[in-house]
TIVO-2410 file (N, C-alpha, C; in nm, 3 decimals):
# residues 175
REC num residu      c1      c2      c3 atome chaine
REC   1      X   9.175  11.736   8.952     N      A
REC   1      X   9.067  11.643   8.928    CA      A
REC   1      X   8.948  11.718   8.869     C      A
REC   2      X   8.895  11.600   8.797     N      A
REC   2      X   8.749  11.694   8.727    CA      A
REC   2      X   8.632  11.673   8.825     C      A
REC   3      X   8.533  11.741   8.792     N      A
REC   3      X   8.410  11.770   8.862    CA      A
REC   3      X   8.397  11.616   8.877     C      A
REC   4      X   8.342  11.577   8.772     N      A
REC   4      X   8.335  11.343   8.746    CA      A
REC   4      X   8.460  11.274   8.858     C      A
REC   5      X   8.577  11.360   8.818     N      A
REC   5      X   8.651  11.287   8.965    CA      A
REC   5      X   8.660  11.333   9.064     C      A
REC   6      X   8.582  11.446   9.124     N      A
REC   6      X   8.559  11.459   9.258    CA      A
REC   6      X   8.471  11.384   9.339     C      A
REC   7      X   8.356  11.343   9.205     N      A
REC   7      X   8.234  11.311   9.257    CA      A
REC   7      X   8.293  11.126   9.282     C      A
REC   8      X   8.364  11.084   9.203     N      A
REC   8      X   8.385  10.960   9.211    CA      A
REC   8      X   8.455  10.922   9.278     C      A
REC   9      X   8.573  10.994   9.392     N      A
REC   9      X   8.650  11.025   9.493    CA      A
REC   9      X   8.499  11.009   9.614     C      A
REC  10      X   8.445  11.101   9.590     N      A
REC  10      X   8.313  11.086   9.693    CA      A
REC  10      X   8.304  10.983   9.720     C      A
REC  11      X   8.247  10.898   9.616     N      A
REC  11      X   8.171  10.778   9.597    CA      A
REC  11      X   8.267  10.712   9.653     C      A
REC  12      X   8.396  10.692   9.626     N      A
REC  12      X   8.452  10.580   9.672    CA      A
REC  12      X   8.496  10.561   9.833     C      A
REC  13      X   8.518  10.752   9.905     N      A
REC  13      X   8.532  10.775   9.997    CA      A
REC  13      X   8.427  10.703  10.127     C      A
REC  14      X   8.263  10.751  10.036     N      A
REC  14      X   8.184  10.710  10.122    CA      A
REC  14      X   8.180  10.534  10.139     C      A
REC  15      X   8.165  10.494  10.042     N      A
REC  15      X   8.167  10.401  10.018    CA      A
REC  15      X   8.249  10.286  10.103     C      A
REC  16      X   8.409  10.315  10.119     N      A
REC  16      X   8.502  10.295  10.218    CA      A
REC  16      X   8.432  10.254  10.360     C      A
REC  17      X   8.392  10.405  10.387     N      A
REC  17      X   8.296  10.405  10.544    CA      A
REC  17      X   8.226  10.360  10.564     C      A
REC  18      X   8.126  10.353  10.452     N      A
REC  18      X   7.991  10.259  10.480    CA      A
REC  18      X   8.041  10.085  10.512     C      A
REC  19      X   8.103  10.061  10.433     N      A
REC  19      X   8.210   9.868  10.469    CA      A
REC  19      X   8.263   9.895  10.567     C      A
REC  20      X   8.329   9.986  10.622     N      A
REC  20      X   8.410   9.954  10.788    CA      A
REC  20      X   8.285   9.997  10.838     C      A
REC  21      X   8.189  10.064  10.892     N      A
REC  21      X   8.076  10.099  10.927    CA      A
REC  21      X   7.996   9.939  10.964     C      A
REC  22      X   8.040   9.854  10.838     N      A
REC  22      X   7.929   9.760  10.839    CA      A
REC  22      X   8.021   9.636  10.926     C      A
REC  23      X   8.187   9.648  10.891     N      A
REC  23      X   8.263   9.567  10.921    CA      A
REC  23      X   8.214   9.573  11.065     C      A
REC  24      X   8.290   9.670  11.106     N      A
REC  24      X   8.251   9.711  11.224    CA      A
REC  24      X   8.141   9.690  11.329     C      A
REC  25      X   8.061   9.724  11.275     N      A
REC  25      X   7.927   9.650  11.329    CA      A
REC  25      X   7.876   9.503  11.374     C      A
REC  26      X   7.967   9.432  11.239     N      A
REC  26      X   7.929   9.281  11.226    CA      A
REC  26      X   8.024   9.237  11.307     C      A
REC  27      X   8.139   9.306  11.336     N      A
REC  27      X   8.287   9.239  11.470    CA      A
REC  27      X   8.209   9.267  11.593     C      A
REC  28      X   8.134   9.420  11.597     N      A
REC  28      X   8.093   9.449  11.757    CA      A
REC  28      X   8.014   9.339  11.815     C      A
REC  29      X   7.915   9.305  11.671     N      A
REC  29      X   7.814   9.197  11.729    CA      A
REC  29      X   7.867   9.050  11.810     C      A
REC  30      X   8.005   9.071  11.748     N      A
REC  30      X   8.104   8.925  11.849    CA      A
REC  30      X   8.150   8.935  11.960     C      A
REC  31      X   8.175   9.052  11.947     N      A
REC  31      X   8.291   9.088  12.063    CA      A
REC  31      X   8.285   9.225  12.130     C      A
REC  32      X   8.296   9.264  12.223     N      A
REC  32      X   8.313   9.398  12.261    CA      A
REC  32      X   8.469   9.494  12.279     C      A
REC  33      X   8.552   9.387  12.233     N      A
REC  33      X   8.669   9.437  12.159    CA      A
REC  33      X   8.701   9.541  12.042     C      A
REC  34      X   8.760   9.617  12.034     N      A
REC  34      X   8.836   9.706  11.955    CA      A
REC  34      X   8.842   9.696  11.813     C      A
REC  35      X   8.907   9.785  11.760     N      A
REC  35      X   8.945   9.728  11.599    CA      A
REC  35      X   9.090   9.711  11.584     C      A
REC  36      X   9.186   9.752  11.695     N      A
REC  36      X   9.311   9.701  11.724    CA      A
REC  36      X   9.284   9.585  11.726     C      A
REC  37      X   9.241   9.553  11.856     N      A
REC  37      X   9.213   9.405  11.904    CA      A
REC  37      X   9.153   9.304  11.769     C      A
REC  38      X   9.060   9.324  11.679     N      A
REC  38      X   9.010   9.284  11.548    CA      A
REC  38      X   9.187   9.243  11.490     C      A
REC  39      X   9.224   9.316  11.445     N      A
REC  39      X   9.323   9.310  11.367    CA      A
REC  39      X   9.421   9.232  11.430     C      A
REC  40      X   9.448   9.252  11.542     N      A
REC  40      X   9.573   9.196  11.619    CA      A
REC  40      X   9.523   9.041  11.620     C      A
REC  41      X   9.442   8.965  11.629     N      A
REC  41      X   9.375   8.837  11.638    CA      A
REC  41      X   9.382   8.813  11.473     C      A
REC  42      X   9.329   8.905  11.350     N      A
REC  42      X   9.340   8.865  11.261    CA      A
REC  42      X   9.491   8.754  11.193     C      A
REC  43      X   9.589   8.914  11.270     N      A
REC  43      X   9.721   8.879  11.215    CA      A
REC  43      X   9.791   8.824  11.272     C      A
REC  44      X   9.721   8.720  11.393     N      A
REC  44      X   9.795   8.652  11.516    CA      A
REC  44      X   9.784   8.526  11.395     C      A
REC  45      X   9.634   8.520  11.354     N      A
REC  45      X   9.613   8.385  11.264    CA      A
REC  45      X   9.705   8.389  11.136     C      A
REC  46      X   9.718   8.481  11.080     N      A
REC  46      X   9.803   8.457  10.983    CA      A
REC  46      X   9.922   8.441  11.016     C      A
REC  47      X   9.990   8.505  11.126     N      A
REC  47      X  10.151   8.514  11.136    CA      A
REC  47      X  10.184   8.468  11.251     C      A
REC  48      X  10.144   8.330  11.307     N      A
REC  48      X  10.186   8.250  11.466    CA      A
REC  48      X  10.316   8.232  11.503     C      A
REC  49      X  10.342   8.316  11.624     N      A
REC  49      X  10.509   8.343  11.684    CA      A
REC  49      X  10.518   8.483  11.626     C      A
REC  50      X  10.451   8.584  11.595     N      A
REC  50      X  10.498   8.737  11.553    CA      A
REC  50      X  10.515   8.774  11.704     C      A
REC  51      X  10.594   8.888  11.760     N      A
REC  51      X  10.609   8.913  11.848    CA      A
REC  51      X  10.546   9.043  11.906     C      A
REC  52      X  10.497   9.079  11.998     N      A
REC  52      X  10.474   9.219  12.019    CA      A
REC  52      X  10.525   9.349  11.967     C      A
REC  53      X  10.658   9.311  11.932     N      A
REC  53      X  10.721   9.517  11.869    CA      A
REC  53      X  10.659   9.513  11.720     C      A
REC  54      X  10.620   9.398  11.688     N      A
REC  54      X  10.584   9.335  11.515    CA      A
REC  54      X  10.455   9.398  11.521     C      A
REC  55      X  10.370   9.298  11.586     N      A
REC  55      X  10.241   9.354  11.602    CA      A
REC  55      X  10.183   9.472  11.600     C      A
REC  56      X  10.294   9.527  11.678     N      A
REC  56      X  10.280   9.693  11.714    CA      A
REC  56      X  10.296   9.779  11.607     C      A
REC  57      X  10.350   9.756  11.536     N      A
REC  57      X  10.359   9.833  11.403    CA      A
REC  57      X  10.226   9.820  11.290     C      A
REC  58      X  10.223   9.699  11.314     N      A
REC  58      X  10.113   9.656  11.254    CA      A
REC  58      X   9.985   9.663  11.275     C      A
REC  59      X   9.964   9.701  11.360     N      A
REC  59      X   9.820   9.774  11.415    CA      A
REC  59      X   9.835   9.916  11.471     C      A
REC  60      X   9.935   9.958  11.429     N      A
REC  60      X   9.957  10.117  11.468    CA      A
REC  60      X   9.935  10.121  11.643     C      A
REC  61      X  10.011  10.027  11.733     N      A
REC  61      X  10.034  10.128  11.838    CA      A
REC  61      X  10.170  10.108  11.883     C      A
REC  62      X  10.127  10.193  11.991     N      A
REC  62      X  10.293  10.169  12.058    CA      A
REC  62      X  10.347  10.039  12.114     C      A
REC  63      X  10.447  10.032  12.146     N      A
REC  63      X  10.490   9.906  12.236    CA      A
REC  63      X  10.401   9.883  12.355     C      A
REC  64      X  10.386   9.983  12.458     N      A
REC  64      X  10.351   9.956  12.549    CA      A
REC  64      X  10.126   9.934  12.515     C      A
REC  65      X  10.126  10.000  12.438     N      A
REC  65      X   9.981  10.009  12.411    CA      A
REC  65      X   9.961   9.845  12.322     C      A
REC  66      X  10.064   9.809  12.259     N      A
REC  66      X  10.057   9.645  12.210    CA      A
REC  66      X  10.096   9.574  12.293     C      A
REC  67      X  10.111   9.561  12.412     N      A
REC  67      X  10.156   9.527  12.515    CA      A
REC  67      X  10.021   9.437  12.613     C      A
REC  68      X   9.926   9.600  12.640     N      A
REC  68      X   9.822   9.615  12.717    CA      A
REC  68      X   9.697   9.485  12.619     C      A
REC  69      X   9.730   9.545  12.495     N      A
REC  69      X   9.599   9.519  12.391    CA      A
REC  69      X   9.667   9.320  12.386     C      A
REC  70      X   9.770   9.279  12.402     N      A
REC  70      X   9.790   9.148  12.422    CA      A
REC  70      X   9.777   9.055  12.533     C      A
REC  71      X   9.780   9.173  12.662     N      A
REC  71      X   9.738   9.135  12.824    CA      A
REC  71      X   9.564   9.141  12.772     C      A
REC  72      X   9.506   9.214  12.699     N      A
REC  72      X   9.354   9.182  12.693    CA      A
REC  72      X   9.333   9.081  12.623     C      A
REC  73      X   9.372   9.035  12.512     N      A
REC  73      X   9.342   8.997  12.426    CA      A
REC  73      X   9.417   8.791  12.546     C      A
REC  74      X   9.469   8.792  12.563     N      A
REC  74      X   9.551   8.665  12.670    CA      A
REC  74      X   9.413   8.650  12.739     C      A
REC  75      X   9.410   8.765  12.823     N      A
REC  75      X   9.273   8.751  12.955    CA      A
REC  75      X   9.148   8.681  12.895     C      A
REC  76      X   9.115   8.731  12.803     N      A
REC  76      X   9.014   8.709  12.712    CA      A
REC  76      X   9.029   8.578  12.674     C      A
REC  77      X   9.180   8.479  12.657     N      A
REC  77      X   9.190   8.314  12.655    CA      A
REC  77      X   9.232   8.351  12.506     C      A
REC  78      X   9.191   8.421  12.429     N      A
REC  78      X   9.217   8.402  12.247    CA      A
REC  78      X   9.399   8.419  12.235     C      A
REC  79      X   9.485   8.479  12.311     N      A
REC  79      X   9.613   8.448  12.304    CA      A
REC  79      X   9.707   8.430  12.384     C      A
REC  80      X   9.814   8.336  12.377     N      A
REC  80      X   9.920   8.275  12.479    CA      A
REC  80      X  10.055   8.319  12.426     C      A
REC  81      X  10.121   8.396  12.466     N      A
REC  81      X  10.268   8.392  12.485    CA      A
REC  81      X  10.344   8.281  12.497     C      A
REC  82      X  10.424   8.226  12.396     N      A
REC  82      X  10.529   8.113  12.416    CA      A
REC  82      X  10.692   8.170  12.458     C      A
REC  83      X  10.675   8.018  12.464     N      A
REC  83      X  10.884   8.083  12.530    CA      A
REC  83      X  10.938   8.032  12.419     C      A
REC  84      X  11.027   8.183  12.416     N      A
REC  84      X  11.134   8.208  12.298    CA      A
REC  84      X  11.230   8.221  12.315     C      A
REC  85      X  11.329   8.238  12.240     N      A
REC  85      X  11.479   8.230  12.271    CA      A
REC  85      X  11.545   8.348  12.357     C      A
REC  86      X  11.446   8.508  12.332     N      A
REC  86      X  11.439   8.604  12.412    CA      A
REC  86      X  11.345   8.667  12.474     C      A
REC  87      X  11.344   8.644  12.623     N      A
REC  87      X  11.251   8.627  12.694    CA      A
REC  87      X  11.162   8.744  12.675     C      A
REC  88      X  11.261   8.863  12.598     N      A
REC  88      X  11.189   9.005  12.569    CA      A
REC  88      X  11.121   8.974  12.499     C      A
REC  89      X  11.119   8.885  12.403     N      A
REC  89      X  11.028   8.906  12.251    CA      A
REC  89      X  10.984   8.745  12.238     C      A
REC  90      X  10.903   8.743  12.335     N      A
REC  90      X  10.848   8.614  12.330    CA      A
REC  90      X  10.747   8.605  12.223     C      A
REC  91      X  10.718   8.487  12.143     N      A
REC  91      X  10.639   8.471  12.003    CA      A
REC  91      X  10.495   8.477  12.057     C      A
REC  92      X  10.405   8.498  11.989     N      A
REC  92      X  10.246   8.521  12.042    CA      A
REC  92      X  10.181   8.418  11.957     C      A
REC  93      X  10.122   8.341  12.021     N      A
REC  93      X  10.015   8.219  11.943    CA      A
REC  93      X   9.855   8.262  11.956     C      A
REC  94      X   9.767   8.244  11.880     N      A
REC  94      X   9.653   8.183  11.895    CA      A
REC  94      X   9.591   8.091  11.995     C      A
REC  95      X   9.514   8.097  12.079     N      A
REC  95      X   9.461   7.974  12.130    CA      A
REC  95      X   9.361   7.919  12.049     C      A
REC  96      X   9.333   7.787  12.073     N      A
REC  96      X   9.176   7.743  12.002    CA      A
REC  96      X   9.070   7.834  12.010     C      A
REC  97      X   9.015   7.905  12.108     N      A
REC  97      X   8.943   7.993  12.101    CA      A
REC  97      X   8.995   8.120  12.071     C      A
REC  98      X   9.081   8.152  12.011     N      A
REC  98      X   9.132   8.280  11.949    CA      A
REC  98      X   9.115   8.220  11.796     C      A
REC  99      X   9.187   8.112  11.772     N      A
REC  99      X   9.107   8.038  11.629    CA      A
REC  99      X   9.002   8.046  11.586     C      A
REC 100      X   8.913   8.015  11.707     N      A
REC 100      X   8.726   8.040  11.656    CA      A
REC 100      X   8.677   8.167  11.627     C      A
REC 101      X   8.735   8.276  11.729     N      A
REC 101      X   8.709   8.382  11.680    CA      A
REC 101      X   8.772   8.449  11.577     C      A
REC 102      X   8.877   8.445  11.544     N      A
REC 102      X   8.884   8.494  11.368    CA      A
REC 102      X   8.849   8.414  11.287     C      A
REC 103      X   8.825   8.301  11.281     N      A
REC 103      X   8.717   8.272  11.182    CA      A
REC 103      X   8.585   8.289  11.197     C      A
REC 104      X   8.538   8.362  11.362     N      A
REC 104      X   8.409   8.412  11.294    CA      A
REC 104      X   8.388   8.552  11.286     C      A
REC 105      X   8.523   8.638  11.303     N      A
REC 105      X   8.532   8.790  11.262    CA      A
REC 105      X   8.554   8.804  11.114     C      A
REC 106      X   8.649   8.667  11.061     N      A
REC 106      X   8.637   8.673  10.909    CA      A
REC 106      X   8.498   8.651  10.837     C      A
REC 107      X   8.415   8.559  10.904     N      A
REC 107      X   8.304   8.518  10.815    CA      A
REC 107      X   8.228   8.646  10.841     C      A
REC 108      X   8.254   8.697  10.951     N      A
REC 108      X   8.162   8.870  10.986    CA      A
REC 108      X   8.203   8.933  10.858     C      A
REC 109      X   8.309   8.978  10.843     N      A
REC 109      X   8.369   9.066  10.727    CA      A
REC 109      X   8.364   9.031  10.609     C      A
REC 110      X   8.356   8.825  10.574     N      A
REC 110      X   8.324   8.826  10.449    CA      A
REC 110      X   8.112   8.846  10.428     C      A
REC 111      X   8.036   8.865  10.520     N      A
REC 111      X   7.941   8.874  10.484    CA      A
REC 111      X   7.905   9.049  10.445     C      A
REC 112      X   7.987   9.092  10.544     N      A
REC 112      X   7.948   9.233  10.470    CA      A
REC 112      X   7.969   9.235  10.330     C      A
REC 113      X   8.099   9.208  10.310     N      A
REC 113      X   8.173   9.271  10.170    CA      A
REC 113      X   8.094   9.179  10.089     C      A
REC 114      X   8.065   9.115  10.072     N      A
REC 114      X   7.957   8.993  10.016    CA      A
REC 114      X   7.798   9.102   9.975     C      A
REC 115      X   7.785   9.093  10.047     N      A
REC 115      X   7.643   9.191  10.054    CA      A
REC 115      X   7.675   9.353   9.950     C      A
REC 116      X   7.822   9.403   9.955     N      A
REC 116      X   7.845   9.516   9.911    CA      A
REC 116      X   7.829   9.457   9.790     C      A
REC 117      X   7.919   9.380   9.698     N      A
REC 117      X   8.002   9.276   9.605    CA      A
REC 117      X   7.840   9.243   9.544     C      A
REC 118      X   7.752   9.193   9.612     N      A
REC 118      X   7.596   9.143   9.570    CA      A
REC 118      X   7.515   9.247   9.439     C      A
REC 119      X   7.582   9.348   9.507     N      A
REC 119      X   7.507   9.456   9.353    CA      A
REC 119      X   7.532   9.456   9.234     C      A
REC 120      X   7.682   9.332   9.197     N      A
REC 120      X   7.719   9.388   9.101    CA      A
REC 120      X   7.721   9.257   9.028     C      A
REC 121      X   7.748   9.201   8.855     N      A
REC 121      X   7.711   9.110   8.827    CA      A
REC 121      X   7.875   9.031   8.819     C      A
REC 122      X   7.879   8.937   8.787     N      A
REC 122      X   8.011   8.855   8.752    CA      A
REC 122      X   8.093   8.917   8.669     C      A
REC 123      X   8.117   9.005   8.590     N      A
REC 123      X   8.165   9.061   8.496    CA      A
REC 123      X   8.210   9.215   8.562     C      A
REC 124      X   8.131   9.269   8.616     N      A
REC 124      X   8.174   9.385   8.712    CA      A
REC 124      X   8.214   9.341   8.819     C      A
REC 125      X   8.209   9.196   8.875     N      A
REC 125      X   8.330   9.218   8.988    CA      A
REC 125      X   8.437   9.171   8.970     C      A
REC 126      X   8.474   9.117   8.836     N      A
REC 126      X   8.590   9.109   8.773    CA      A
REC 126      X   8.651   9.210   8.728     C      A
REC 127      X   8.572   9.304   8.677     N      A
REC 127      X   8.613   9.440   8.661    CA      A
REC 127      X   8.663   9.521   8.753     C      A
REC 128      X   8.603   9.535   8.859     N      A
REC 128      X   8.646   9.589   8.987    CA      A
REC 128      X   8.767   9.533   9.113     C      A
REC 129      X   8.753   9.400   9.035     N      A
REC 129      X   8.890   9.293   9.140    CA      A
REC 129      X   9.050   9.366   9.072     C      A
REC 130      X   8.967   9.397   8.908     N      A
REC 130      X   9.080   9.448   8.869    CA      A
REC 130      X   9.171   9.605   8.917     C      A
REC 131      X   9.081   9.641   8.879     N      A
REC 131      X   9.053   9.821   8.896    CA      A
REC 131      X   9.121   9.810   9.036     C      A
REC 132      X   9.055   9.736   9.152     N      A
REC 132      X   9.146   9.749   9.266    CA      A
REC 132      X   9.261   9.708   9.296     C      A
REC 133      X   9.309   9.611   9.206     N      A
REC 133      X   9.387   9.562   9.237    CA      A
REC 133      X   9.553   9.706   9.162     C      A
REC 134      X   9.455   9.745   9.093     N      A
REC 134      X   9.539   9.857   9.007    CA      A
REC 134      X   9.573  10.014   9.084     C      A
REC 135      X   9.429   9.987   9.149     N      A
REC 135      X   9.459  10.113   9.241    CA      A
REC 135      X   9.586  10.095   9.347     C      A
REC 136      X   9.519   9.971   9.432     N      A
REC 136      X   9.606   9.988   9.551    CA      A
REC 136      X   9.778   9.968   9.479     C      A
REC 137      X   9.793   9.879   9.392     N      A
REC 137      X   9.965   9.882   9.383    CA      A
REC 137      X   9.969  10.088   9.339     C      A
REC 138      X   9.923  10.110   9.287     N      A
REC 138      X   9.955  10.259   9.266    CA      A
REC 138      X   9.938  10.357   9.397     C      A
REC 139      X   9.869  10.310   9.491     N      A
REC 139      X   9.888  10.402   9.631    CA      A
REC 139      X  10.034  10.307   9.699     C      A
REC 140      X  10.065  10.188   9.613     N      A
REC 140      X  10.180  10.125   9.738    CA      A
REC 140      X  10.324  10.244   9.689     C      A
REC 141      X  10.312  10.245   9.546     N      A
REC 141      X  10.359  10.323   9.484    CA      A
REC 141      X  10.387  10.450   9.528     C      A
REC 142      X  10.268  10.507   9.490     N      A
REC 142      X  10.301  10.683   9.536    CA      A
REC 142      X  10.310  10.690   9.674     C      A
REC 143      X  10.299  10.554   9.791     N      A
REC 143      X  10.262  10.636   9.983    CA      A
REC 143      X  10.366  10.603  10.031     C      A
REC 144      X  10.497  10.604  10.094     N      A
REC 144      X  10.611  10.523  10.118    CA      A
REC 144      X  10.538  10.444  10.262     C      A
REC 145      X  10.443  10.500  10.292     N      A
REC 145      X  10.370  10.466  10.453    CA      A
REC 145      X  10.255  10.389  10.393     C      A
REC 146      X  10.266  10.320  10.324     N      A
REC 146      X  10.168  10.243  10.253    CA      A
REC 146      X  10.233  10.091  10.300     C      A
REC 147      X  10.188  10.038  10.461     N      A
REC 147      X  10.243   9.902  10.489    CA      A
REC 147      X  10.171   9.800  10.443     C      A
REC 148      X  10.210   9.687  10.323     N      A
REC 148      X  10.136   9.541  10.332    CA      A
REC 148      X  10.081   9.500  10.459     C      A
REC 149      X  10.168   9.481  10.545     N      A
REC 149      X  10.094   9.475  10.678    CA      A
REC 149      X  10.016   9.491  10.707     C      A
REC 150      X  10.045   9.678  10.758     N      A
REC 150      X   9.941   9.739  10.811    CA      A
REC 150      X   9.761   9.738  10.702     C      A
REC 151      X   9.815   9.760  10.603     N      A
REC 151      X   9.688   9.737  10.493    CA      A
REC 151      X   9.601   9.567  10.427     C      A
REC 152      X   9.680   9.510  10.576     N      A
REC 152      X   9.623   9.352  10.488    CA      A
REC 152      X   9.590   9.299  10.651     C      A
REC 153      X   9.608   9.408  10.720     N      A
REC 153      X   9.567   9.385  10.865    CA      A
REC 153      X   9.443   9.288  10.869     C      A
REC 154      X   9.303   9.329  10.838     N      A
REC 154      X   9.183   9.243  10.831    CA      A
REC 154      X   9.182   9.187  10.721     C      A
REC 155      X   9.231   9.151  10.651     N      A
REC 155      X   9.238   9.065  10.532    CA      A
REC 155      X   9.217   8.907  10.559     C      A
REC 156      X   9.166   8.872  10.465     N      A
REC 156      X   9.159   8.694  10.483    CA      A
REC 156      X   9.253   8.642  10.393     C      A
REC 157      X   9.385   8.627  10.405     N      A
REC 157      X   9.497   8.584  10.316    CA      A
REC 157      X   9.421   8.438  10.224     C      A
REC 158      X   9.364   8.350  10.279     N      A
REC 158      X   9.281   8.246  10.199    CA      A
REC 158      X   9.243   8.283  10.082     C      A
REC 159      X   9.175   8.426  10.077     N      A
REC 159      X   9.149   8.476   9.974    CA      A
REC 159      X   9.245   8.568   9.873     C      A
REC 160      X   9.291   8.599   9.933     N      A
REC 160      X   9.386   8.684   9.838    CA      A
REC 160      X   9.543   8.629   9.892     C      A
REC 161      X   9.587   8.519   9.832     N      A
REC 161      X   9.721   8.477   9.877    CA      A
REC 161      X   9.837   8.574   9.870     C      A
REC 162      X   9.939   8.551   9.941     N      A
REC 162      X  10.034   8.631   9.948    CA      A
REC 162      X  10.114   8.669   9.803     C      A
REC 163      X  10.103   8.592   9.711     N      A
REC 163      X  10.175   8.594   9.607    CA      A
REC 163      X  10.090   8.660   9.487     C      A
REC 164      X   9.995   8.688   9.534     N      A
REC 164      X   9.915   8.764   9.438    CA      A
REC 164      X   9.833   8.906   9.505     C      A
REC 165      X   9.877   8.920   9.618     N      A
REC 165      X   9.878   9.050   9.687    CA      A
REC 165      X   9.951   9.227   9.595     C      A
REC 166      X   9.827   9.276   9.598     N      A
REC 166      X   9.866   9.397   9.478    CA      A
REC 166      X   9.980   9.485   9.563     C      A
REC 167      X   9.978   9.511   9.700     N      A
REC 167      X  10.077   9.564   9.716    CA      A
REC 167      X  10.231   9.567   9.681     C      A
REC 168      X  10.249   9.458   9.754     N      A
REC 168      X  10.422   9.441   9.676    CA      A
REC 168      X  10.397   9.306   9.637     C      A
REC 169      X  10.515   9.246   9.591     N      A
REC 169      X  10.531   9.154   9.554    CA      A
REC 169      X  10.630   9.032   9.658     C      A
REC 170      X  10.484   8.925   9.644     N      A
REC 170      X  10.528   8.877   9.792    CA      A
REC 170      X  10.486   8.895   9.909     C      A
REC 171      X  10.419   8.978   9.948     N      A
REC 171      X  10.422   9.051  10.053    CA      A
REC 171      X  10.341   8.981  10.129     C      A
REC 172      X  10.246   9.013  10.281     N      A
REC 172      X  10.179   8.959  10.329    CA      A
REC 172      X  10.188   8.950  10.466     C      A
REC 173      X  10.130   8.920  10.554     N      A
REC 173      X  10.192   8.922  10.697    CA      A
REC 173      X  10.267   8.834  10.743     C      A
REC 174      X  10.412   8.841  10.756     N      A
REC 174      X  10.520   8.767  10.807    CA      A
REC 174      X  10.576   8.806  10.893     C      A
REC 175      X  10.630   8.635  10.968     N      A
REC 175      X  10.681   8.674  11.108    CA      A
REC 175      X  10.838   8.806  11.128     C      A
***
């Protein structure tokens, strides 16, 4: 890389941190929950009946640690275990108040990125919807550990539908 792309590696590095920094901030202000817990509620809403070993991959923990983080996340009322055909891998729902709160951890996250997105004019964030959309299929590319999943974890699928998701094709959080 050249000196210009170290510095622009910077930029984008920091840049990264400063939005989860802000994400972050704007979820704490809801909840005193996790960023597991964030995600696991995200992708409860997108993918209703995913099961715990699913989840678990998908928020990077273990079984037993997606286990615990679904006994909190239950206690808490935002999710219910249904009965499934195997009593091991019972499907995980949303409650109504697990509903309310990712839509107001999403509207948290779309106000940050909103506020980031604010600097730039209509024409540069078309430019940049692009550019990213170019990057990430090229990290789905070169990372074999590059999960749709795991990388669309806080995502608001509303906005970026599954069928136009730069990672793969198709892709998206499914049961």
């Amino acid at each position: 890389m050249t000196r210009a792309d170290n510095r622009t590696a910077n930029l984008l590095g920091a840049f990264a941190l400063v939005t989860m920094d802000g994400i972050r901030s704007e979820l704490g202000d809801l909840t005193a929950i996790g960023e597991s817990d964030w995600a696991a509620l995200i992708v409860l809403g997108q993918s209703p009946g995913i099961t715990v070993d699913r989840l678990a991959r998908i928020v990077h923990l273990s079984q037993p640690g997606a286990v615990r983080l679904v006994d909190r996340l239950a206690e808490e009322g935002w999710v219910e275990r249904k009965l499934g055909n195997d009593r091991r891998a019972r499907p995980l729902q949303l409650t109504a108040a697990g509903e309310r709160m990712v839509r107001a951890m999403l509207l948290g996250r779309e106000r940050v990125l909103a506020g980031a997105l604010s600097a730039l004019d209509a024409e540069e964030r078309a430019t940049l919807s692009e550019l990213l959309d170019k990057m990430l299929r090229a990290a789905a590319r070169e990372r074999d550990e590059v999960s749709t999943d795991s990388a669309c974890r806080l995502c608001d699928e509303r906005a970026c539908p599954q069928d136009r998701c730069p990672l793969t094709p198709g892709c998206g959080v499914v049961a």
